[in-house]
C-alpha positions as CSV (number, residue, x, y, z in Angstrom):
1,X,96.1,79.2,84.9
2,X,97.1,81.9,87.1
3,X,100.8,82.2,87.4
4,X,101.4,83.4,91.1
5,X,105.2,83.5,91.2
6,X,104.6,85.9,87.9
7,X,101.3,87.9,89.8
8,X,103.9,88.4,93.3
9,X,106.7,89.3,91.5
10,X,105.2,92.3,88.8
11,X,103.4,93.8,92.2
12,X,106.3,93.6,94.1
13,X,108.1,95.5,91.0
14,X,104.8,98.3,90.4
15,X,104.5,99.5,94.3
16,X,108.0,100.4,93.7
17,X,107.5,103.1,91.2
18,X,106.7,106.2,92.7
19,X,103.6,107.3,90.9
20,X,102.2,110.7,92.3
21,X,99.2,112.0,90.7
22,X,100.1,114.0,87.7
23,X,103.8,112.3,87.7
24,X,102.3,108.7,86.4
25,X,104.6,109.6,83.0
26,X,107.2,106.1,84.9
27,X,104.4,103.6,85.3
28,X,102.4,105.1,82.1
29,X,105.2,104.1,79.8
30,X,105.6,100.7,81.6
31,X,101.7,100.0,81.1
32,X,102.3,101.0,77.5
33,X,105.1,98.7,76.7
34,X,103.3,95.7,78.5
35,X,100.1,96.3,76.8
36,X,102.0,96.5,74.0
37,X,103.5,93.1,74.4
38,X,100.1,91.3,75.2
39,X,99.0,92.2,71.5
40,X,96.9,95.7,72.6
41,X,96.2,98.6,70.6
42,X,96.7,101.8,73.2
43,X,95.9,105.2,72.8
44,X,96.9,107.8,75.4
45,X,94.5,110.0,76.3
46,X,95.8,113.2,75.1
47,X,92.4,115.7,76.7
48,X,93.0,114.1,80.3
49,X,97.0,115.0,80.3
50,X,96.0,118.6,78.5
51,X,93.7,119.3,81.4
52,X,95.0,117.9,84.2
53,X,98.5,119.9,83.3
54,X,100.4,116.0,84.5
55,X,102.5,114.3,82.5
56,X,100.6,111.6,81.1
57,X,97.3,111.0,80.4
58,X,95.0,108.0,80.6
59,X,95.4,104.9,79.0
60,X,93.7,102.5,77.2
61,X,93.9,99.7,75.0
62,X,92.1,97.3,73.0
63,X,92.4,93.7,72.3
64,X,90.4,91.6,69.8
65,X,88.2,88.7,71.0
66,X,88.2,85.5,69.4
67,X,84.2,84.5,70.1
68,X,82.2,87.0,67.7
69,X,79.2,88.3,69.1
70,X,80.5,88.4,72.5
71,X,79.9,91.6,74.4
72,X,83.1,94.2,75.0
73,X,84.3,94.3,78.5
74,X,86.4,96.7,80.5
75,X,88.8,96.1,82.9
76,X,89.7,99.5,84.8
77,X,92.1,100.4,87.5
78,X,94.3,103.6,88.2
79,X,97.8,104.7,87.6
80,X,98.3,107.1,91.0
81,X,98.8,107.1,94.5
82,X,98.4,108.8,97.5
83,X,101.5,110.0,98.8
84,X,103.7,109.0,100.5
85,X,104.8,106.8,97.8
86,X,108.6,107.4,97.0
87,X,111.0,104.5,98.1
88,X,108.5,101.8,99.4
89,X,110.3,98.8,100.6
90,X,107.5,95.8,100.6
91,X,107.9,93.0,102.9
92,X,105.6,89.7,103.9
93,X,105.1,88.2,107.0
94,X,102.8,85.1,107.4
95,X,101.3,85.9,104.1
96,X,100.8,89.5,104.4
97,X,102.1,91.9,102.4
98,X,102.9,95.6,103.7
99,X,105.4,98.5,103.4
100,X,108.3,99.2,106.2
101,X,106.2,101.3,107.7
102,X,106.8,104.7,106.5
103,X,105.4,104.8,103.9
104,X,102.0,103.8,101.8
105,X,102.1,100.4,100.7
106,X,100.6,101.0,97.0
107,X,98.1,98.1,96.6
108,X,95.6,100.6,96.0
109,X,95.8,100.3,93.0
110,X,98.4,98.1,91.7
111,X,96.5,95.4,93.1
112,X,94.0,96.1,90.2
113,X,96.6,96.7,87.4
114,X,98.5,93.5,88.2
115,X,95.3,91.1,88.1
116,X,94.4,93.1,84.6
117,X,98.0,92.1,83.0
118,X,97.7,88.5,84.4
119,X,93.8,88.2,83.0
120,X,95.4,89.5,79.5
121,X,98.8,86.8,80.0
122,X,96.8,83.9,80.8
123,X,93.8,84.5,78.4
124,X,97.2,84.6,75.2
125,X,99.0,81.8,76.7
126,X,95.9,79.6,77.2
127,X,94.6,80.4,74.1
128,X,91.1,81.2,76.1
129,X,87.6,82.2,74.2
130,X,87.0,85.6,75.1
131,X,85.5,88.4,73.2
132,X,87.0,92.0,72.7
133,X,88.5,93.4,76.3
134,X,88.9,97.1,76.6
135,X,91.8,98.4,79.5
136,X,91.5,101.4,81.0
137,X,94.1,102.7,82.9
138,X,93.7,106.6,84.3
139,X,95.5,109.1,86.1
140,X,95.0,111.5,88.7
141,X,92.2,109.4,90.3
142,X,93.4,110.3,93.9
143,X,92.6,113.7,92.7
144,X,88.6,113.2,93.0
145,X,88.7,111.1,90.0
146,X,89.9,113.6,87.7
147,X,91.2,111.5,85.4
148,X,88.4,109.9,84.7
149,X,86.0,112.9,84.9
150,X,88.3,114.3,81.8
151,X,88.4,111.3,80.2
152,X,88.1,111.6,76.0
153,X,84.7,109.5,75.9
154,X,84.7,108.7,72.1
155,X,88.0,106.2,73.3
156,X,85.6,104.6,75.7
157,X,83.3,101.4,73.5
158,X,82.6,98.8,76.1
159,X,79.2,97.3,76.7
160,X,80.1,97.1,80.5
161,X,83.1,96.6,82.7
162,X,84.8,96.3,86.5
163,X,87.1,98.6,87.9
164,X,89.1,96.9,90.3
165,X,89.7,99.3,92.8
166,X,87.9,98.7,96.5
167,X,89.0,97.3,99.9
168,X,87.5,94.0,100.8
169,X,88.3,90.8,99.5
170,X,87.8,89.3,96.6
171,X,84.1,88.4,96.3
172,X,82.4,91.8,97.4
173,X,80.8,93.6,94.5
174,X,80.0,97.4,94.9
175,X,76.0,97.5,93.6
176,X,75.8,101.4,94.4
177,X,77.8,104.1,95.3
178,X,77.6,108.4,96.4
179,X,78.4,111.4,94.4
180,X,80.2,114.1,95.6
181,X,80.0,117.3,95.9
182,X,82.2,119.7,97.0
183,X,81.8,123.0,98.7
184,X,84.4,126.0,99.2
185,X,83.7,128.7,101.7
186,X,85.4,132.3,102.2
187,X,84.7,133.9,105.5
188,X,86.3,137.9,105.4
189,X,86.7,140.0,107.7
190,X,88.8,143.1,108.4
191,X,93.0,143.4,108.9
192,X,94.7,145.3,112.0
193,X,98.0,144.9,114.2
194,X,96.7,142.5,117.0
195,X,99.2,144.4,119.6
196,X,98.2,148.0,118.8
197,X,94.6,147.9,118.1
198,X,93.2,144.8,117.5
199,X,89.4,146.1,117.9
200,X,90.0,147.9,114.9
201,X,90.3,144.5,113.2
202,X,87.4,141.8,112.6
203,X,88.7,138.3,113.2
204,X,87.8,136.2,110.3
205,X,88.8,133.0,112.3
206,X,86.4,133.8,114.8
207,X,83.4,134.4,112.5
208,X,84.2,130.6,110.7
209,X,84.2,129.2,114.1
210,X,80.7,131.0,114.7
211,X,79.4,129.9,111.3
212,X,80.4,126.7,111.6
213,X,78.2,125.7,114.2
214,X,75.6,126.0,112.1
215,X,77.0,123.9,109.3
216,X,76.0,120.3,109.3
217,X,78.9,117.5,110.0
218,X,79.3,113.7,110.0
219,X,76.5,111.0,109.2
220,X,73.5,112.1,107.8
221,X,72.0,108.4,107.2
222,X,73.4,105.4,106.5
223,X,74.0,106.9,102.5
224,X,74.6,110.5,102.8
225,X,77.7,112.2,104.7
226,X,79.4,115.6,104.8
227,X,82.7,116.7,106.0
228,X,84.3,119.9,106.8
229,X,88.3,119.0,105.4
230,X,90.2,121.8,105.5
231,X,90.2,125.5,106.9
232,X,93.2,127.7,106.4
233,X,93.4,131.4,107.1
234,X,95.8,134.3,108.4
235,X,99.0,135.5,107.7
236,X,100.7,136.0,111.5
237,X,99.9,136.1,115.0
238,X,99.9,139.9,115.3
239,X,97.9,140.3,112.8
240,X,94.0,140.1,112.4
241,X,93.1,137.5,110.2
242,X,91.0,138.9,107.1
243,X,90.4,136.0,105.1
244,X,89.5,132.5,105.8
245,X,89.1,129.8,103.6
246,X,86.9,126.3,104.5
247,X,86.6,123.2,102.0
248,X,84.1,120.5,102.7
249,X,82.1,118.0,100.9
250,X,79.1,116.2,101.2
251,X,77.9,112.6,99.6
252,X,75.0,110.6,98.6
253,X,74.0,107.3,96.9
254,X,70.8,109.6,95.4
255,X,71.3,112.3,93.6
256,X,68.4,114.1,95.2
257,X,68.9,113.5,99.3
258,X,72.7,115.0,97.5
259,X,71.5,118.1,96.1
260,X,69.0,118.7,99.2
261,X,72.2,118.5,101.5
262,X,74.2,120.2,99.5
263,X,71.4,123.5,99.9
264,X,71.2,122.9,103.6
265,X,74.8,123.5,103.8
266,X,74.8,126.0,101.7
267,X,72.1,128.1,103.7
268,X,73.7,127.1,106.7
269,X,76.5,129.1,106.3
270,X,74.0,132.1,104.8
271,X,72.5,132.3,108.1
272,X,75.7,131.5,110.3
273,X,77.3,134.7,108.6
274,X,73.9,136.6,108.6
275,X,74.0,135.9,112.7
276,X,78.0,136.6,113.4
277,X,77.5,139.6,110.5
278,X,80.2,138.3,108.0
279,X,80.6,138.5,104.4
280,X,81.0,135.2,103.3
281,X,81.9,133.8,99.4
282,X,80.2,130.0,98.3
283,X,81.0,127.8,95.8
284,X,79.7,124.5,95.1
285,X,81.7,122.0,93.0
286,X,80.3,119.1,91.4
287,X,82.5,116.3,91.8
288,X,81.1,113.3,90.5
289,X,77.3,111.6,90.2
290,X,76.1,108.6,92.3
291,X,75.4,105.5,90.8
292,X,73.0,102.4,91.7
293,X,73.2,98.8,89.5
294,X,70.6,96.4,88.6
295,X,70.9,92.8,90.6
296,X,69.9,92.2,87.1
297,X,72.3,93.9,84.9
298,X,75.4,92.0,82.9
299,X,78.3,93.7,85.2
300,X,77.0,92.4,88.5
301,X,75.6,89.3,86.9
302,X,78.6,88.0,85.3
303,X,80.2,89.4,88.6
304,X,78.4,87.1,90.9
305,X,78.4,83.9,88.9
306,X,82.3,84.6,88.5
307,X,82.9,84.7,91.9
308,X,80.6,81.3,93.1
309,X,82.4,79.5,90.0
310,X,85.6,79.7,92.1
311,X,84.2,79.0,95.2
312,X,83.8,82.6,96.4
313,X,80.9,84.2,98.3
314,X,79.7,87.3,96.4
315,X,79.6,90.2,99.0
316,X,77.3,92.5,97.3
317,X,76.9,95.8,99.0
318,X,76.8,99.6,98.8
319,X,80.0,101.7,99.6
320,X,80.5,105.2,100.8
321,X,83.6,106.2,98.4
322,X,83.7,107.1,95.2
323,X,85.7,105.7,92.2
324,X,86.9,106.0,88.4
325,X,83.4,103.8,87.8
326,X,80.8,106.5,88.8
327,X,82.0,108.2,85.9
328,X,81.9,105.2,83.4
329,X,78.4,104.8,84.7
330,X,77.6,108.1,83.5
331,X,79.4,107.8,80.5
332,X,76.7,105.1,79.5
333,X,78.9,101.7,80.2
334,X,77.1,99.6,83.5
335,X,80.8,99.3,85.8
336,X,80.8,97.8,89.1
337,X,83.6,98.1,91.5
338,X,85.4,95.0,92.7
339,X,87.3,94.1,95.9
340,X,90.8,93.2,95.6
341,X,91.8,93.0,99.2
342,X,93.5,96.2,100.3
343,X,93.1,97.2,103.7
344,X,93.7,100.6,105.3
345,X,94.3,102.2,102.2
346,X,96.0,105.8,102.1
347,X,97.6,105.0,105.5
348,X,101.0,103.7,106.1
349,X,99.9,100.6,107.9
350,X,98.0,99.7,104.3
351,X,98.4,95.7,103.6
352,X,97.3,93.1,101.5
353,X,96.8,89.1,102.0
354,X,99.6,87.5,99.3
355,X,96.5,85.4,98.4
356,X,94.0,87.5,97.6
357,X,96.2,88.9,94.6
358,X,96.1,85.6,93.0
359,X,92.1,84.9,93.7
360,X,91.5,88.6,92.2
361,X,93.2,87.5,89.4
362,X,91.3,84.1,89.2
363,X,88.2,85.8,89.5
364,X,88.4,88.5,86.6
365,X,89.7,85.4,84.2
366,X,86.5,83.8,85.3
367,X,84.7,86.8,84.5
368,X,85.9,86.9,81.3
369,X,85.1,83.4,80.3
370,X,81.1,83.4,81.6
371,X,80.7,86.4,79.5
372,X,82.3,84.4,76.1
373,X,80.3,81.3,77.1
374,X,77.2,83.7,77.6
């Protein structure tokens, strides 16, 4: 049985570790230790620390089932935050729980890593049937899932798995979700003092804003977006800018309407700079594949039935972010994201109903005893 005085107090104790993405090395050990303590073998993740540069790497651990036969599951959720996320100071108010204000409140995603350690507690104390768990826990996630994305796959041996990591209550199960790609622009044009003879000089900030109007922005359809994030450039105001850099994105739930966007941007800036006569620079960057479950696969199966055992109503439904489980797809291992009740997350006003933790963790117990009775 869920222990909710145990559930409240280790989240109350995990937002307040400061946890930036490639500084996880506090929380990492903690996981370790705890892990440890439940009876798992863990491994750190040596390639994902190498190439990421942070200090620590993912984790994950392995505990032995005691139903034979039963299929491997894998319970996932990440180490990081968004900043801010030094000194939050968590408070509830009619069963809400939130930060002070100034900060990020953190449930995204110790919300996830909480109902994992319960799962693990109740399944020893009960003495439940359950068949070989795998936990994942990765870094750098905020990072466009970079953890994941170097992850050392020959660690990885699930048959399927959850990664509890979306907004929405418990209940709503994420049956598809976009890739990403990202794409980095350089716009150059020429240096000169902007006093003394500034037509000697070619703007580069004015040929971006000229080849941007040809660049497409916002909702494509209801599955495919794309985003101009961030454009930096110049040195001073009496100088000419020469150089301007512009980073965007685009997503999809198909891989193809992805790549087809992903061109029409990319000529869209070929002919914006052929028409304001600039030299431009493109790079595309693959971020991460899209992914689209079977109703009739084991993950969203053993999802749903999970959920209406405890008197939940499965919410299943696309989503338009992207998480540490589009790469497990790929990796071979069927993963569906779960809600766990954050709201507004990567804000300051980010909250989480008190009762949702406790249901979360209800629901992934569940989880694990339809798949052992299966």
């Amino acid at each position: 049985m869920v222990n909710k005085e145990r559930v409240l107090a280790e989240f109350m104790e995990l937002i307040k570790i400061t946890c930036i993405s490639k500084q996880e090395r506090e929380v990492g050990d903690l996981m370790i230790a705890r892990l440890q303590e439940l009876g798992g073998t863990v491994v750190e993740d040596v390639k994902s620390r190498e190439a990421l540069g942070g200090n620590c790497g993912n984790l994950v651990a392995t505990f032995k089932g005691n139903v034979e036969k039963a299929p491997t599951i894998m319970l996932t959720a990440h180490l990081d935050c968004v900043v801010p996320c030094a000194n939050i100071k968590p408070q509830i108010k009619d069963g809400i729980i939130t930060s002070d204000g100034t900060t990020i409140l953190g449930g995204d995603c110790k919300a996830g890593i909480v109902t994992i350690l319960e799962t693990l507690r109740v399944l020893k104390e009960d003495n439940l049937p359950h068949g070989d768990i795998q936990v994942v826990f990765t870094v750098c996630e905020e990072l466009g899932l970079a953890g994941s994305k170097n992850m050392d796959q020959s660690l990885l041996h699930a048959d399927f798995g959850f990664t509890l990591d979306s907004s929405g209550r418990p209940g709503k199960i994420i049956d598809m979700a976009p890739g990403q790609n990202k794409i980095n622009v350089k716009v150059y044009g020429k240096t000169a003092h902007a006093g003394l003879a500034p037509e000697k000089g070619v703007n580069a900030i004015k040929l971006a804003a000229q080849i941007l109007t040809y660049v497409p922005q916002g909702r494509i359809d209801e599955e495919t977006t794309c985003n101009i994030g961030l454009i930096s450039g110049g040195r001073a105001t009496n100088i000419v800018p020469d150089m301007v850099e512009i980073k965007g994105e685009c997503r999809s739930r198909h891989q193809n309407k992805m790549e087809k966007l992903t061109q029409e941007i990319v000529d869209a800036y070929k002919a914006g700079a052929e028409e304001a006569g600039a030299k431009i620079d493109i790079e595309v960057l693959p971020s991460y594949n899209p992914y689209v479950l079977s109703h009739n696969s084991t993950a969203m199966i053993v999802a749903k039935q999970a959920a209406e055992n405890i008197g939940l109503v499965p919410d299943i439904t696309g989503t338009g972010g992207g998480s540490d489980a589009n790469h497990f797809n790929e990796y071979g291992i069927s993963c569906t994201v779960l809600g766990v009740g954050m709201t507004n997350c990567h804000t300051c006003e980010e909250c989480i109903i008190e009762e949702d933790l406790y249901k979360t963790a209800e629901w992934v117990l569940e989880m694990v005893k339809v798949t052992a009775e299966q």
